[in-house]
DOLOZA-189321 format. One record per residue: residue in one letter; x, y, z of N, C-alpha, C in turn. Coordinates in steps of 0.02 Angstrom, whole numbers, padded with zeros to 5 digits, always signed. Example, Ala and Ser with C-alpha at 12.3 -4.5 7.8 and 13.67 -1.06 7.14 Angstrom:
<recs>
a+00660-00284+00390+00615-00225+00390+00660-00165+00390s+00642-00112+00354+00684-00053+00357+00645+00002+00394
</recs>
This chain:
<recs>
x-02665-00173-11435-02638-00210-11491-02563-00221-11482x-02549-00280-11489-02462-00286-11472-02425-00291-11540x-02366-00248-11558-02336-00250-11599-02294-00295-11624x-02291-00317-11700-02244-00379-11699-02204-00354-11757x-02149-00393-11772-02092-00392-11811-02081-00449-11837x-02090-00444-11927-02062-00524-11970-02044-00494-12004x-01995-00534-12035-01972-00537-12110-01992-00602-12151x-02024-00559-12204-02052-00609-12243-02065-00581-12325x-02100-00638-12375-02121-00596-12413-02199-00603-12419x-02216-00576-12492-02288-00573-12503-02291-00615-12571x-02362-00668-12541-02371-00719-12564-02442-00719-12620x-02482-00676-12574-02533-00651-12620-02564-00593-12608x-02598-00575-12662-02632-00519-12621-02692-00487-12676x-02718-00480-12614-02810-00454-12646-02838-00389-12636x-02875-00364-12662-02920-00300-12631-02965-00324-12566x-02980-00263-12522-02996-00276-12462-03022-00225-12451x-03104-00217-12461-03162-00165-12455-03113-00099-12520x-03165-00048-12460-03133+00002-12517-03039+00061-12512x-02995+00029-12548-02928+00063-12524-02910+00031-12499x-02907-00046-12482-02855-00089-12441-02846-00150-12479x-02806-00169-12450-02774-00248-12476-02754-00301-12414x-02772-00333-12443-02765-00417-12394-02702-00447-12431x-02670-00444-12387-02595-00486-12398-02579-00542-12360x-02569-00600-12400-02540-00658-12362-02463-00664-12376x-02439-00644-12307-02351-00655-12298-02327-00717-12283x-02271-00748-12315-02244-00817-12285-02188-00775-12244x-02199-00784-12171-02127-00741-12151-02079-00813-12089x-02027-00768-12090-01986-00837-12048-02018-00819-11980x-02056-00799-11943-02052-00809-11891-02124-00819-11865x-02151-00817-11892-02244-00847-11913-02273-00884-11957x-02213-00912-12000-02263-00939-12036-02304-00890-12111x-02341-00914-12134-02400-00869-12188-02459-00848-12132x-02445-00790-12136-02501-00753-12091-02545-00708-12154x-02598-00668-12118-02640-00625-12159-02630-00566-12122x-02628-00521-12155-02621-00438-12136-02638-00399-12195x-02692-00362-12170-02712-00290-12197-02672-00236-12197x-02679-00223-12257-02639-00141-12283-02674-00096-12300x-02699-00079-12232-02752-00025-12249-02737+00057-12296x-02774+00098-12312-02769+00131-12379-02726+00128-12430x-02707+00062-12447-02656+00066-12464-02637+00097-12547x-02720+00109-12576-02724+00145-12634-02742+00213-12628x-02721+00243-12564-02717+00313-12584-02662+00322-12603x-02662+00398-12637-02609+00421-12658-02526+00441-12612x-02554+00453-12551-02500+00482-12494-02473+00399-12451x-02528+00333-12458-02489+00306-12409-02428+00271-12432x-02390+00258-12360-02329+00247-12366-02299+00184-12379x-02369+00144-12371-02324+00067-12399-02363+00031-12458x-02396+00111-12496-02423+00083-12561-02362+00025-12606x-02323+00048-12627-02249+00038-12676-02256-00036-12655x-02240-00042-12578-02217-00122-12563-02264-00171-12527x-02344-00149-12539-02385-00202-12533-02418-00220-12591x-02341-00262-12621-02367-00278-12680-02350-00384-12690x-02370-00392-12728-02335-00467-12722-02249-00482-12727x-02230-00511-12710-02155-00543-12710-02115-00501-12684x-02160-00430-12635-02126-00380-12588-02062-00442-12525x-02032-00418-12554-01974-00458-12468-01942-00388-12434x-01964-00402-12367-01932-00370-12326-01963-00364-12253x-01927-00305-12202-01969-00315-12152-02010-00271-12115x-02091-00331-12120-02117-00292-12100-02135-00290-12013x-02190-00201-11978-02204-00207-11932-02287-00214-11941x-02297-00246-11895-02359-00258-11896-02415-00273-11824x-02454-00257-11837-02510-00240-11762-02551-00302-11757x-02558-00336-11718-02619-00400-11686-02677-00390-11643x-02732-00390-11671-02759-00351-11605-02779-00451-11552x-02789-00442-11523-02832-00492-11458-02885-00509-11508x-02868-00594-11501-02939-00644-11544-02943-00631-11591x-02884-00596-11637-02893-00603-11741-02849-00626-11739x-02869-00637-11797-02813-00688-11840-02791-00646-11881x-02794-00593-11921-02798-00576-11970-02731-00498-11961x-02649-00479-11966-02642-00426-11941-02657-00368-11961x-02626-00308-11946-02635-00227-11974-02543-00208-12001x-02553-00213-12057-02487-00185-12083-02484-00097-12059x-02414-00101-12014-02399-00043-11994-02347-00009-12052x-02307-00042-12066-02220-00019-12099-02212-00085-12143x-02186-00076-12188-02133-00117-12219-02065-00073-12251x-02001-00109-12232-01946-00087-12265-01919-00144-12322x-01919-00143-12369-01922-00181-12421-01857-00181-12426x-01845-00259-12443-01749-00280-12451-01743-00304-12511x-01819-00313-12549-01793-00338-12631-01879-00336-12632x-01890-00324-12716-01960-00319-12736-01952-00370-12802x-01886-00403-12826-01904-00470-12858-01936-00422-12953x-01914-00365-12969-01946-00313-13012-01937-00344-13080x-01891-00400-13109-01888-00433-13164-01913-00486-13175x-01951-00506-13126-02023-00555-13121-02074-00519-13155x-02099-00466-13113-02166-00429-13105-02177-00422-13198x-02112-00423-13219-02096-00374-13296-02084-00448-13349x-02117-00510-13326-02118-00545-13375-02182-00584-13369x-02220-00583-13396-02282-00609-13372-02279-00682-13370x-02239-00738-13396-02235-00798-13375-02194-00816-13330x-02145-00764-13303-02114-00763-13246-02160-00768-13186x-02208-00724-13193-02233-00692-13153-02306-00742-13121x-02342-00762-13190-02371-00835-13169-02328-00890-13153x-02292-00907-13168-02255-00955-13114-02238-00958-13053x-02227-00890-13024-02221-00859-12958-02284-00874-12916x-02354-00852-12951-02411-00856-12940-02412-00929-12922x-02400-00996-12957-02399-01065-12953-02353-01074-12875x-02300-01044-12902-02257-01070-12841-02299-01066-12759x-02312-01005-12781-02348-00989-12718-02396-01008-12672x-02454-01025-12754-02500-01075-12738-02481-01151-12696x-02436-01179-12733-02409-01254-12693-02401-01251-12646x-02355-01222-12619-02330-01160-12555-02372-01148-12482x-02446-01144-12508-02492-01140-12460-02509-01170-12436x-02531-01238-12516-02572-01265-12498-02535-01335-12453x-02465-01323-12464-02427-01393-12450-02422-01366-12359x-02411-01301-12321-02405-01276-12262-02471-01249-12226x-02503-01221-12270-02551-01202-12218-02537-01150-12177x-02584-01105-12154-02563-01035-12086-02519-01062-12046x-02492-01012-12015-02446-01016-11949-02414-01064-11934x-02375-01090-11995-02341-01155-11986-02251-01120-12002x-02236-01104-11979-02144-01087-11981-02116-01132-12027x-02090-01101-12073-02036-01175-12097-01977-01129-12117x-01913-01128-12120-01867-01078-12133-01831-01117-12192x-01843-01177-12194-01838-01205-12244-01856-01221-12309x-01920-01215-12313-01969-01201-12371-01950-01122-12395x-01966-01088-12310-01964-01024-12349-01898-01008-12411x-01844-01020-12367-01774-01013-12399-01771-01064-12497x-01805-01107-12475-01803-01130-12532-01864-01094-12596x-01910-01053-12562-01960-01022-12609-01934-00967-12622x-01881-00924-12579-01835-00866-12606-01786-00897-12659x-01765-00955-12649-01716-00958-12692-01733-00969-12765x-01796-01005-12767-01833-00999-12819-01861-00942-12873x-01867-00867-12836-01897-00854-12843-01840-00778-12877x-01782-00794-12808-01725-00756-12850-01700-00766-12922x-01708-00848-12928-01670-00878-12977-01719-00857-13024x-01781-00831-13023-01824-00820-13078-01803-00736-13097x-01802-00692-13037-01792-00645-13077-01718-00612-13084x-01671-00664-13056-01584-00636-13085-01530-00687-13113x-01583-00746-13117-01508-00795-13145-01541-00816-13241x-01492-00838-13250-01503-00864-13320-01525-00937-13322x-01578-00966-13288-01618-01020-13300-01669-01027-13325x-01687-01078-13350-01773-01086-13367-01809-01088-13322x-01860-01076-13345-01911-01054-13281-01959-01123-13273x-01960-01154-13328-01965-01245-13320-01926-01266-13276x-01859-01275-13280-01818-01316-13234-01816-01271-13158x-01830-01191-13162-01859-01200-13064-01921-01201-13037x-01967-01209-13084-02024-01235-13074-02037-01324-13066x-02011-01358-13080-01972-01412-13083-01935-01434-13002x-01883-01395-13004-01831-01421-12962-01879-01397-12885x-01919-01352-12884-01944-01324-12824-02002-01359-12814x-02059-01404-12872-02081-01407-12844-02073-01483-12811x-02000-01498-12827-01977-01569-12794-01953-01571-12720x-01921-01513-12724-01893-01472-12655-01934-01478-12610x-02007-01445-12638-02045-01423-12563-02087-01517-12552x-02074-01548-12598-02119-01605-12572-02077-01626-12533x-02010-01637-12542-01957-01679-12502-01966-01641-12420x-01959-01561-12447-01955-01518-12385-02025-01532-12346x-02099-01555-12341-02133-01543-12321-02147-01624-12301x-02137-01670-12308-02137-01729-12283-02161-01790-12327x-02146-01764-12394-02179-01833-12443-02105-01839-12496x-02050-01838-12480-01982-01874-12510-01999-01910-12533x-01977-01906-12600-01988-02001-12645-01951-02031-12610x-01961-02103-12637-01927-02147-12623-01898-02178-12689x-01827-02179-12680-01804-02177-12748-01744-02238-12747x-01722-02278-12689-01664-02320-12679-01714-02387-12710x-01777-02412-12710-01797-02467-12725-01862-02465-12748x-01896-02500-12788-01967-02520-12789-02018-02523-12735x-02039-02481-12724-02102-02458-12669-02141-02507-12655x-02161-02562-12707-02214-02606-12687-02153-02659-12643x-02114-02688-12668-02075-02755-12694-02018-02767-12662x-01967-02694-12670-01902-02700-12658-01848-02711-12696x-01875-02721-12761-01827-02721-12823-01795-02681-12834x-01727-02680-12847-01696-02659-12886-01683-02608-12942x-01763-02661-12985-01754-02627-13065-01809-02561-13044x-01802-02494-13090-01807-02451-13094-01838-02429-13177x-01897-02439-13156-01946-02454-13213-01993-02356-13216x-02011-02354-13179-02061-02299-13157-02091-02251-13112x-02125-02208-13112-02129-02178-13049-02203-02166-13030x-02202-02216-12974-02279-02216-12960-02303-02138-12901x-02349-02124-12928-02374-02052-12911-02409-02057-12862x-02427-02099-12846-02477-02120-12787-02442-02157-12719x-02399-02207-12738-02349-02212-12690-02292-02180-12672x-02267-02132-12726-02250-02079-12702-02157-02121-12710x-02147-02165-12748-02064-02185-12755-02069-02229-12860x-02007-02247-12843-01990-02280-12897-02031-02356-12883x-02048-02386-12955-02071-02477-12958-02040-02500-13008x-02061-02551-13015-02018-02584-13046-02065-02610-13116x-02040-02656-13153-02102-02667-13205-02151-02724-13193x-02142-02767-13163-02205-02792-13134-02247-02761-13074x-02237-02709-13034-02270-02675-12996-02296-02627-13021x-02301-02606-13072-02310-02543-13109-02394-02525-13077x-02410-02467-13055-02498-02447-13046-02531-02399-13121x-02590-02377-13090-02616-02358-13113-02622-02301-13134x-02555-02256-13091-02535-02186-13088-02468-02164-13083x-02423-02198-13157-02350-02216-13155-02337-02174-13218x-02276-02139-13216-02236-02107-13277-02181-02152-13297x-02176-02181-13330-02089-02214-13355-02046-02167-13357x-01991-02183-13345-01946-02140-13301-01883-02185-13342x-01829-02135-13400-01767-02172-13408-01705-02143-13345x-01637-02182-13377-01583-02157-13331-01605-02109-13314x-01598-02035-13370-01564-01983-13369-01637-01940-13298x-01710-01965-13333-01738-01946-13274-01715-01962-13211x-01718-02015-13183-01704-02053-13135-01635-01990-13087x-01589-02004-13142-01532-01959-13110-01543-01905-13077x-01580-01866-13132-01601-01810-13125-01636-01787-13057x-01686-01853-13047-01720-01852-13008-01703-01853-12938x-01656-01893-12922-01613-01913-12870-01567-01860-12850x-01555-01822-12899-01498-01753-12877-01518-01693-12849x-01596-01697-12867-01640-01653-12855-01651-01663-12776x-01656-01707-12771-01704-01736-12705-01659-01750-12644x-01590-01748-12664-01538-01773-12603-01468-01716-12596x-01486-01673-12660-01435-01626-12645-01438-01586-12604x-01395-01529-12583-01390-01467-12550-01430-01428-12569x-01500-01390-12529-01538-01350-12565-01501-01288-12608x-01414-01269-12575-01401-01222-12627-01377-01233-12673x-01394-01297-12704-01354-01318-12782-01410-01357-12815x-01475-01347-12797-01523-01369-12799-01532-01354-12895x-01485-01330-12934-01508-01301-13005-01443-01304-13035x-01381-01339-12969-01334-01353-13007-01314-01404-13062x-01358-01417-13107-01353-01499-13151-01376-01469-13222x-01369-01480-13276-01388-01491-13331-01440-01561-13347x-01493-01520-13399-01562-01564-13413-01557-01537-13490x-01570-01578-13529-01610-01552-13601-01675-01552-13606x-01714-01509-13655-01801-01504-13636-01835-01576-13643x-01813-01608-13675-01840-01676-13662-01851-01700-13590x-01793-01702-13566-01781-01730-13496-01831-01688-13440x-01821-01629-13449-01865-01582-13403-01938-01575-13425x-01949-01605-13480-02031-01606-13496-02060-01672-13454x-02025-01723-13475-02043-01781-13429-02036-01754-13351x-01993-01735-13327-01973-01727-13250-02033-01678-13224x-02042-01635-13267-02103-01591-13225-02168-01594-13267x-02184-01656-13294-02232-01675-13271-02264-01722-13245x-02179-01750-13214-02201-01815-13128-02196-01780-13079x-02170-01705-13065-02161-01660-13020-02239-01637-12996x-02265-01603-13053-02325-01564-13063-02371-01619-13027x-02365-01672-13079-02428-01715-13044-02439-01750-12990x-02356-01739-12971-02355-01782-12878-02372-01754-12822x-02382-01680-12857-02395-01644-12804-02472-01642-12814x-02515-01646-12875-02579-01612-12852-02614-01688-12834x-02586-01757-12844-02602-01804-12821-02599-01829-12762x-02539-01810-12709-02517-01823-12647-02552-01762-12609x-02561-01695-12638-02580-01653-12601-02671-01638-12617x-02706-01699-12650-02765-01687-12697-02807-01620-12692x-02766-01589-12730-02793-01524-12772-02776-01519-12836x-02807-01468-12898-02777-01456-12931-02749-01385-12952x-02719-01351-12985-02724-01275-12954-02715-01236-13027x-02765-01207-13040-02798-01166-13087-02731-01117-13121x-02684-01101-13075-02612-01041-13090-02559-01104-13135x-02564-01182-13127-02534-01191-13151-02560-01216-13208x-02626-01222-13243-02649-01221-13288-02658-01145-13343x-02646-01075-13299-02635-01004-13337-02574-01014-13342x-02508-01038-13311-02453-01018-13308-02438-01078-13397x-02457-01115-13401-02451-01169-13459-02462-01140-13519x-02535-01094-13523-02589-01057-13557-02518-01002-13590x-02504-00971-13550-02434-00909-13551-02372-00945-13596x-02369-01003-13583-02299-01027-13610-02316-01064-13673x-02381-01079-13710-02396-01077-13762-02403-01012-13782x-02400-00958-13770-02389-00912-13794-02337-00865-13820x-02293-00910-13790-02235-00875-13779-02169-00911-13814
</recs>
């Protein structure tokens, strides 16, 4: 079995027979891999604590020949993300994030870019003073731009116009009002702006702007739906994570 070394975090994670867990890591140097943490519900083992979800740090880990699947040896944990875990609509949103996350990369696909931008997300959930709308929002504009479906936001997608009428979900940019489809949000300035700052800024100022809830109700839900339309899925965490915030 040859030994390997990532840093990454933990994206999900399941039970796995009896006393183990199946963990899917997004790490920078593989990609989202799968690795087993074997006993990891006894009482004595050693990387019970940090095979947990939104674990970051680094781990070692074993491959054997022809799996796919690794053997968690060690993890040294550099942040466990603990004021997430302790809000439960924090914590489904994390769950969402994650979900998109997968489904937009897929196994063994590297991106240091996504990744960096799903930490930053994910910090900003459990140590800054934002809404958890607007980085649910801003990220999940990030990873579309980051993964290869950027709006198109300088002109009308069908036409070439100018005017700035709407945002078609299916073509994936701004139209205009005679191009309008069948799968369009109207979109004023302040979206529009919004939208554009999101999508062309510096990922580390990616939350630097002011929105009022108006503005961010419209914005994420042309965000939400561009993604499960461009990426056709729909995903069940962001229908609990909704469920939570009527509750809340």
């Amino acid at each position: 079995m040859a030994e390997l070394k990532a840093r990454g975090i933990i994206i999900k994670q399941s039970d796995y027979g009896e006393g183990h867990r199946m963990l899917t890591i997004f790490t920078e140097e593989y990609g989202i891999i799968k690795a087993v943490s074997y006993g990891v519900k006894r009482a004595k083992s050693r990387v019970a604590a940090s095979s947990q979800f939104l674990c970051y740090g680094d781990f070692t880990l074993y491959k054997a020949h022809n799996k796919d699947i690794m053997t968690v040896d060690g993890i040294d944990t550099i942040d466990g993300f603990y004021p997430v875990s302790e809000d439960i609509k924090k914590l489904a949103l994390s769950v969402y994030l994650s979900d998109i996350t997968y489904s937009l990369l897929g196994m063994n696909n590297p991106d240091l870019r996504i990744l960096h931008l799903f930490l930053n997300s994910i910090y900003a959930l459990a140590y800054r003073n934002e809404s958890p709308e607007k980085i649910k929002t801003v990220y999940e504009i990030k990873l579309m731009c980051a993964g290869g479906y950027a709006p198109e936001l300088n002109q009308c997608t069908s036409c070439g116009s100018f005017e700035i009428y709407a945002f078609d979900l299916l073509k994936g940019g701004v139209v205009c009002r005679h191009c309008g489809g069948k799968y369009i949000i109207k979109i004023n300035k302040g979206v529009y702006k919004a939208l554009s700052y999101i999508a062309s800024c510096d990922d580390r100022k990616m939350l630097s702007f002011n929105a009022d809830d108006e503005l961010l109700k419209t914005l994420g839900k042309l965000s939400e739906q561009f993604i499960s339309l461009q990426l056709d899925q729909n995903f069940p965490s962001l229908d609990y994570y909704k469920t939570m915030n009527e509750f809340g």
